[in-house]
C-alpha positions as CSV (number, residue, x, y, z in Angstrom):
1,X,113.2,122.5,119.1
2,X,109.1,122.5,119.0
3,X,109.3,123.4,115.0
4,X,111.2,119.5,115.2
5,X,109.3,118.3,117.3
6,X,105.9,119.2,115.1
7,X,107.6,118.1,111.7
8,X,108.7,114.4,113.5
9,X,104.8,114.4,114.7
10,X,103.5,115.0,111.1
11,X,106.2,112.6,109.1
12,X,105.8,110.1,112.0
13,X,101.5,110.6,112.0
14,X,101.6,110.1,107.7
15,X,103.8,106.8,107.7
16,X,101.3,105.3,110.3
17,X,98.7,106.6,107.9
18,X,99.9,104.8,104.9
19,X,100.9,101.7,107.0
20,X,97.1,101.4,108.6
21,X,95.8,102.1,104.7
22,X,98.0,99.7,102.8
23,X,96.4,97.2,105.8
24,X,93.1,98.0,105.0
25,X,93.3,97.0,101.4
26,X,95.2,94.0,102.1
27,X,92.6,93.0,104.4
28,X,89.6,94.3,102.3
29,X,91.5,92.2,98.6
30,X,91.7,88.7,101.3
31,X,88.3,89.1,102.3
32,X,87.2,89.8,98.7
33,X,88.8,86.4,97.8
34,X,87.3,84.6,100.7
35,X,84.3,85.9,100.0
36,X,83.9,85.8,96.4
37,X,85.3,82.4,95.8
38,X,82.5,81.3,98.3
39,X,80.1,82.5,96.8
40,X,81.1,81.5,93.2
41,X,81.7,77.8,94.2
42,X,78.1,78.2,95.3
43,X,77.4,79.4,91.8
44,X,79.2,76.6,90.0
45,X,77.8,73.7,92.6
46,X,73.9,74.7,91.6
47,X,74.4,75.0,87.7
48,X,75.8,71.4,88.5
49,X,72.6,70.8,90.1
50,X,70.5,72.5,87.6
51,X,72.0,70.5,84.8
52,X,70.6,67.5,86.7
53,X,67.9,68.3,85.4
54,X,67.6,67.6,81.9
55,X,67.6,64.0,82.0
56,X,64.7,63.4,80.6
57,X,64.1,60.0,82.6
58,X,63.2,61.8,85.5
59,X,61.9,65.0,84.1
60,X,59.6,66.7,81.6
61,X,60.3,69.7,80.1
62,X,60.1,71.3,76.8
63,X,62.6,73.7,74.5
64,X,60.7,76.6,75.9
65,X,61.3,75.7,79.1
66,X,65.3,75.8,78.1
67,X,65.3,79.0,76.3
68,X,63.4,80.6,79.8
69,X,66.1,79.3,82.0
70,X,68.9,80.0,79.8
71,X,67.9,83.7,79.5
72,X,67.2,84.1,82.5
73,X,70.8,83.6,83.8
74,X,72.2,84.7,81.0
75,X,70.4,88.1,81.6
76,X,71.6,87.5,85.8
77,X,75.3,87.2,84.5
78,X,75.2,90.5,82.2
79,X,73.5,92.3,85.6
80,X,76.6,91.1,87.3
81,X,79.1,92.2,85.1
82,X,78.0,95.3,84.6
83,X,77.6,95.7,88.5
84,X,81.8,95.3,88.4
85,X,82.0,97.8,86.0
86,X,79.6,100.5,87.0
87,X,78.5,100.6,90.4
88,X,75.5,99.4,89.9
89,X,73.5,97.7,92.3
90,X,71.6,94.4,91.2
91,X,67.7,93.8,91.4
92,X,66.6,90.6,92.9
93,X,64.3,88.7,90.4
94,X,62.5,86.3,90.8
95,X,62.7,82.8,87.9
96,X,59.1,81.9,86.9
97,X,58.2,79.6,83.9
């Protein structure tokens, strides 16, 4: 009767295991979405806001000034997907002209 008892234990303990784990990642995959599409809307709103600035009726700038910017994210977004692909962590840099 105890050799039951222990076996219901262990089968009963590993289905609460997997229940609390499949949780886990649901909860972990909706806060990655929250999250994440947060924080890339925030991305797309100031490239919007960058791109502002090329009318040249309010501002002065030169193709140098371009090929800086341009680089410069472009280098940011290769950091980033490389970060999803090898567990890297990013650098924080710092834009200068």
């Amino acid at each position: 009767m105890l050799l039951y008892f222990v076996i219901y234990v262990i089968i009963f303990a590993s289905n609460i295991s997997k229940e609390m784990t499949k949780r886990n990642q649901s909860l972990k995959r909706e806060r990655f979405k929250n999250v994440a599409g947060r924080r890339v809307q925030k991305v797309l709103d100031n490239i919007d806001s960058l791109s502002k600035c090329a009318n040249r009726i309010n501002y002065d700038y030169d193709e140098s000034d371009v090929t800086k910017m341009m680089r410069a994210i472009k280098d940011k977004v290769k950091v980033l997907e490389s970060s999803y692909t090898s567990n890297t962590k990013s650098t924080k840099n710092t834009f200068r002209f």
